[in-house]
N, C-alpha and C positions, 0 to 999 in steps of 0.2 A: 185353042184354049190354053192359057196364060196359068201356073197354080203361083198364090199369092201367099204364103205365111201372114195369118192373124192371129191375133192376141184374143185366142179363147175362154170361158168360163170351161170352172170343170165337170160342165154338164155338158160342152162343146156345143150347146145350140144358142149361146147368146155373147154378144161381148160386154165383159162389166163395164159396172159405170164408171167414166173418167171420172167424173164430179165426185163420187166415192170414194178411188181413192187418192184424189187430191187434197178433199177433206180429213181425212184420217190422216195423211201427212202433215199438213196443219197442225194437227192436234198432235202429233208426236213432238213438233218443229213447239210448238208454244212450252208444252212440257218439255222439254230439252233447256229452254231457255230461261224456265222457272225455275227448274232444278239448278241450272249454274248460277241462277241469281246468287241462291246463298247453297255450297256445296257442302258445307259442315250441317246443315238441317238435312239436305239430300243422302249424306252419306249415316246421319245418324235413323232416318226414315228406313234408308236402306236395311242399314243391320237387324232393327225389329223388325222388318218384313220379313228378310232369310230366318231370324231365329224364331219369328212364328213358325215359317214352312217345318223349320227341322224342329222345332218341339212337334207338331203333329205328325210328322213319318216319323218322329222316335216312337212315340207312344201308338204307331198304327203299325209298327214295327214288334212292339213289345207286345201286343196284344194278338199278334200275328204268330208270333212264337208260341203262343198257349194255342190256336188252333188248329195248328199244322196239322197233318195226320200222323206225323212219323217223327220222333224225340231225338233222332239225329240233327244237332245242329242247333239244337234249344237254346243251347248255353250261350251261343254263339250271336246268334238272333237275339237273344234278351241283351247282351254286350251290346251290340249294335245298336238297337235299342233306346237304351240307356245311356250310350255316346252321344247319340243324335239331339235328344232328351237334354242332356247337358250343354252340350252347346247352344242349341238353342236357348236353353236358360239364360245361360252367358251373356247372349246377344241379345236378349230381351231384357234382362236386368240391368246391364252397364251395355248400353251401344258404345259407348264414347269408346273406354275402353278396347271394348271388344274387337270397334272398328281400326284400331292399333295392331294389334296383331292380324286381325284380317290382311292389314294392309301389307304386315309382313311377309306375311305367307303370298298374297298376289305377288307381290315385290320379287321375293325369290322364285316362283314358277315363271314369272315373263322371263329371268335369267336363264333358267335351267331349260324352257323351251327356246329359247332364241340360242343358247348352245348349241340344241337338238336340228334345231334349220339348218343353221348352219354347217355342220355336219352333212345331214339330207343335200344343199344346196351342191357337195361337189357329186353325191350322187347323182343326182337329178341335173346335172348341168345343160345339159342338150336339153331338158322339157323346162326352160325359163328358171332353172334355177339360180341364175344372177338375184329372179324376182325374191327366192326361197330366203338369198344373202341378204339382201337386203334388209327383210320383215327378221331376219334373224338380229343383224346389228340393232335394229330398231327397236325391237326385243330387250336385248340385252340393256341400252342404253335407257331405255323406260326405266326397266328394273332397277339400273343403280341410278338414276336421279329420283326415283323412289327412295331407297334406301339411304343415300343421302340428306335427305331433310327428315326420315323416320326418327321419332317415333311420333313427329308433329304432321307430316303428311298424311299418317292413319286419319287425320279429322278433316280432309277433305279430298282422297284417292278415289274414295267409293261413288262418291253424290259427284266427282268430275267425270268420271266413266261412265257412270250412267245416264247423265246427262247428255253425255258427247254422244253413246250410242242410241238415246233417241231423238239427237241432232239427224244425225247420218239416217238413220234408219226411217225419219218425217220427209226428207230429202229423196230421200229414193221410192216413198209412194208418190211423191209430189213429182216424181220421174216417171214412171209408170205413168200415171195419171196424167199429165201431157203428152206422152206416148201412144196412149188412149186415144186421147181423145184424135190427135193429129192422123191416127190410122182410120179412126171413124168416118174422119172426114172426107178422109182419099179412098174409101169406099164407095163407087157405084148405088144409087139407092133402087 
């Protein structure tokens, strides 16, 4: 008796379906490629969507702070709050804007983490960290051709990124899902 690695549901008594998520890849892969149609709508979509999210955990935030059981930290919590609250206004009231500085702030964290790899990458050298230097350079170099065209790239960094990630990410159920189905088949019935 041969044991065979398969691609289990996680109820381990069936295998999902290929057709499943090959479709769902699709439909990432169509969105991915509507979003880059026009990435200044994508990126301004984008910013009211996050400043919806953070206007409601500000105010689930503020409202959290009055029920706590213990007044340690109120002040604290109602800040927070209230930050979240604002921002999200921000970006609900002026995307365009808002998505400028977003883009800043993205801008300078891919630098300041591609720094960080880089670093990491001579620690980690024995366990692929060439791969660490690399994703670090690549990093860093996003960041200033970001910063580079700012403060005009803020109107189309967000809706390109997101686009791309659900480029890549329709691709890879669409991987899976041949994968599927291709083990399906080489299964015994």
């Amino acid at each position: 008796m041969t044991f065979r690695p398969t691609l289990e549901s996680h109820s381990g008594t069936e295998t999902p379906s290929w057709w499943g998520a090959m479709l769902l890849g699709a439909v990432f892969v169509v969105a991915g490629l509507f979003l880059l149609g026009d990435v200044v709508a994508a990126t301004v979509i984008s910013a009211v969507v996050i400043g919806i999210v953070l206007l409601i955990a500000g105010v689930s935030e503020a409202i959290q702070a009055f029920s706590a059981p213990h007044w340690r930290g109120f002040f604290l919590r109602i800040l927070i709050g209230v930050l979240y609250a604002l921002c999200g206004l921000m970006l609900v009231t002026d995307p365009a804007r808002a998505s400028i500085i977003l883009t800043l702030v993205f801008a300078l964290s891919l630098i300041a983490s591609g720094a960080v790899r880089i670093v990491q990458a001579v620690e980690y050298w024995q366990w692929f960290g060439w791969l660490l230097l690399v994703s670090g350079i690549v990093g860093i170099a996003a960041g200033l051709v970001i910063l580079s065209k700012w403060p005009v790239s803020g109107l189309w960094v967000l809706g390109l990124v997101v686009g791309i990630d659900l480029l890549l990410h329709g691709f890879w159920w669409i991987s899976l899902g041949n994968r599927l189905r291709h083990e399906r088949s080489a299964i015994p019935a």
